[in-house]
C-alpha positions in Angstrom: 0.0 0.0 0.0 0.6 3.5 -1.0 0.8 6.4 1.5 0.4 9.8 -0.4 1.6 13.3 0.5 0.0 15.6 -2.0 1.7 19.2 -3.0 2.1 21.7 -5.6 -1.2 23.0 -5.2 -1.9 26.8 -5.3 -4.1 29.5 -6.8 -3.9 30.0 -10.3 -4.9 32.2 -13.5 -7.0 30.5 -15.7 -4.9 29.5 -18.3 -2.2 29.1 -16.2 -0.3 25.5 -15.2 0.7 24.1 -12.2 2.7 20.7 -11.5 1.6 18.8 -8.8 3.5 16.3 -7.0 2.7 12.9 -5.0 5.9 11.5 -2.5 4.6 8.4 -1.6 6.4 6.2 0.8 6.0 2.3 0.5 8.5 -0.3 -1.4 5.4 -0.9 -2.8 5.4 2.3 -5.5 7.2 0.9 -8.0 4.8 -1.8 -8.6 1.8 0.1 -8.0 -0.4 1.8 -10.8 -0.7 5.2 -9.4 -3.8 7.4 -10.5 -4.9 11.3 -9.8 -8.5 12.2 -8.6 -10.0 15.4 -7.9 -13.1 16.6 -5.9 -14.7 19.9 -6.1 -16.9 21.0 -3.5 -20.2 19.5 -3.2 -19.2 16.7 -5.5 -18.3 13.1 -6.1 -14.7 12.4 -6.8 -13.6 12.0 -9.7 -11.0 10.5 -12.2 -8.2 12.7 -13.4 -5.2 10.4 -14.8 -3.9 7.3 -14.6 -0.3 5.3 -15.2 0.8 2.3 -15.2 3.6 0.5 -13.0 5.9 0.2 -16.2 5.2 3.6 -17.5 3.5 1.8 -20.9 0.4 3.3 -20.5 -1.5 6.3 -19.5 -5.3 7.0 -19.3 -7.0 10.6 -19.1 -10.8 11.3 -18.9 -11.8 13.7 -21.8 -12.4 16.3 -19.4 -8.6 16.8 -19.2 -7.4 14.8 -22.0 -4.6 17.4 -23.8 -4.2 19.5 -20.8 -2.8 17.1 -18.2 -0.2 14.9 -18.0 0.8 12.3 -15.9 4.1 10.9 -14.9 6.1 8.8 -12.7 10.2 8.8 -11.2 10.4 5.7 -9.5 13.6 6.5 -8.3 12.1 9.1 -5.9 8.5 7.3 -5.7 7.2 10.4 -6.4 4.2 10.7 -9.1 3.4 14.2 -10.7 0.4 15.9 -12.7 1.6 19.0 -15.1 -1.8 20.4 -15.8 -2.0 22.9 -18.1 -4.3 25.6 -19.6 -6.3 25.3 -16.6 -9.9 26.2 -16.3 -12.2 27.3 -13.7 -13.9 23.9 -13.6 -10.3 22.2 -13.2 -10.9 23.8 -9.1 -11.0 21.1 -6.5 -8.9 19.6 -4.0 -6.5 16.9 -5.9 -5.4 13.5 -4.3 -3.2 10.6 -5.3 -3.7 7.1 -4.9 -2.4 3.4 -6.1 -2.9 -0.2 -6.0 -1.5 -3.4 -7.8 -4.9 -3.7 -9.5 -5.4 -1.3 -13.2 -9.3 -1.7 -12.8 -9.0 -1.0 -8.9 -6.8 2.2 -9.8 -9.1 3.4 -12.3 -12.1 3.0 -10.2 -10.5 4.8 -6.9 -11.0 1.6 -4.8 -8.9 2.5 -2.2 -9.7 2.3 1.6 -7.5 5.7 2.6 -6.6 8.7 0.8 -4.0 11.1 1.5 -5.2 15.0 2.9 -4.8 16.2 -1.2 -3.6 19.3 -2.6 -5.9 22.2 -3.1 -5.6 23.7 -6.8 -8.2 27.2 -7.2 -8.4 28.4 -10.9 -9.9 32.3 -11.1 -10.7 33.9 -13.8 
């Protein structure tokens, strides 16, 4: 299991970028699909990015498809999310997660999530 500590949030121009990034401790990270999630106030979480352990494969909902991108440095098990030409929708608190199951990752099924990263897009 994963434990993520969430940063890089901030308050940000719409239009603007911002990197976020995901230390998580564990042996386990390397192994681990790793996934972004986001949830805006008053709202389910949702699905953000996904990658997986060997760095073969990413997956973006259309929502962010273009603008985000995820990646992985193993060496530091840390995971990051460039997210660019932001939008005032993009505003919600961000949160990384993983698991040694794709469909699992994809899904959210975790049983604990770290405290997230807030990210605020103005206009």
């Amino acid at each position: 299991q994963v434990h993520p500590v969430e940063s890089g949030g901030g308050l940000v121009q719409a239009g603007g970028s911002l990197r976020l990034s995901c230390a998580a401790s564990g042996r386990a990270f390397s192994t681990y699909h790793m996934a972004w999630f986001r949830q805006a106030p008053g709202k389910e979480r949702e699905f953000v990015a996904a990658i997986k352990w060997d760095d073969t494969t990413t997956y973006y909902p259309d929502s962010v498809e273009g603008r985000f991108t995820i990646s992985r440095d193993d060496a530091k098990n840390t995971l990051y999310l460039q997210m660019n030409s932001l939008k005032r929708e993009d505003t919600a608190v961000y949160y990384c997660n993983g698991d040694d199951n794709w469909v699992a990752t994809l899904l959210g099924d975790f049983t604990s999530w770290g405290q997230g990263t807030q990210v605020t897009v103005f206009s």
